[in-house]
C-alpha positions as CSV (number, residue, x, y, z in Angstrom):
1,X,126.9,122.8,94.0
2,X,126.3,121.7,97.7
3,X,127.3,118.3,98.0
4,X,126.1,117.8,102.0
5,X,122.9,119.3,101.5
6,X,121.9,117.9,97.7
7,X,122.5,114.1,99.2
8,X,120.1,115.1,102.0
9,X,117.5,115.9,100.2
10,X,118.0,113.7,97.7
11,X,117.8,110.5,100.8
12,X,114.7,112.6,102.4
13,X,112.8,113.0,99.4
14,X,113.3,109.5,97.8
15,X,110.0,107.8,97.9
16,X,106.6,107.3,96.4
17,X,105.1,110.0,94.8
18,X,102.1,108.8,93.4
19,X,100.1,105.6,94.0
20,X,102.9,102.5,93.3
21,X,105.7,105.0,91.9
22,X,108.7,105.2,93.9
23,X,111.3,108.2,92.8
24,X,115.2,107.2,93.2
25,X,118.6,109.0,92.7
26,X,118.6,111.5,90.1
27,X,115.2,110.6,89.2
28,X,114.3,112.3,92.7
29,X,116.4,115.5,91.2
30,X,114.3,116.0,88.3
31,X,110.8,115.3,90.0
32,X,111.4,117.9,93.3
33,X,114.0,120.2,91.0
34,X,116.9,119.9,93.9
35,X,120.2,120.5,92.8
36,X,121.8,117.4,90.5
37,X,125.4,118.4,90.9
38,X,125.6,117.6,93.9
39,X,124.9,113.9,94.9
40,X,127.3,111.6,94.5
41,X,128.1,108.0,95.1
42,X,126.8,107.1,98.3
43,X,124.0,109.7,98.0
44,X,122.6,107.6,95.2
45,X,123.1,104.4,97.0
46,X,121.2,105.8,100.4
47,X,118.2,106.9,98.1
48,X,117.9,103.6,96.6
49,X,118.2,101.9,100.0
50,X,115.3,103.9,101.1
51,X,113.4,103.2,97.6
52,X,113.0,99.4,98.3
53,X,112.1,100.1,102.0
54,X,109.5,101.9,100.8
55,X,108.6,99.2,98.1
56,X,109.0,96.5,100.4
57,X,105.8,98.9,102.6
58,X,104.0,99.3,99.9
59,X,103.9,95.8,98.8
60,X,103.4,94.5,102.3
61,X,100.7,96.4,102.6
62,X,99.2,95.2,99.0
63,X,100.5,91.6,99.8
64,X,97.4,90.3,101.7
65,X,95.2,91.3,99.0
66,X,97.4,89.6,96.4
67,X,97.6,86.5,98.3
68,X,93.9,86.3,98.0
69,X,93.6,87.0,94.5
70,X,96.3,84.1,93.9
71,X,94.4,82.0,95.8
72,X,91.4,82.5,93.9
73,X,93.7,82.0,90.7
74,X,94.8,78.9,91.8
75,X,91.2,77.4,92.9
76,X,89.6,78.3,89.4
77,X,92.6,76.6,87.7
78,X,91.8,73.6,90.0
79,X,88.9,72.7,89.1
């Protein structure tokens, strides 16, 4: 157990890893195999901070193409 350097990893590997999944707290753990004794608290709550920033990217980026497609949803239903 190496609390300093679990909670690290656990904040630097937190993120998306494959096209629109995004990894968080223990979850990270099982996915890179990183030690799960050691994160605690605020480890988990850093890893989920930097989840939704990474959601919040990847849905910005996907945004203008959903805007369009609601758009085009909201003309057909128009008419």
């Amino acid at each position: 157990m190496w609390v300093e350097k679990s909670e690290d990893m656990l904040v630097e590997k937190t993120g998306e890893v494959h096209p629109g999944l995004v990894v968080t707290g223990m979850a990270v753990a099982t996915v890179f195999g990183i030690p799960r004794m050691g994160p605690t608290f605020g480890g988990m709550l850093f890893s989920g901070r930097k989840a939704a920033e990474v959601a919040a990217k990847i849905i910005g980026h996907k945004k203008s193409d959903s805007e369009s497609l609601n758009r085009e949803c909201k003309e057909t239903v128009m008419v």
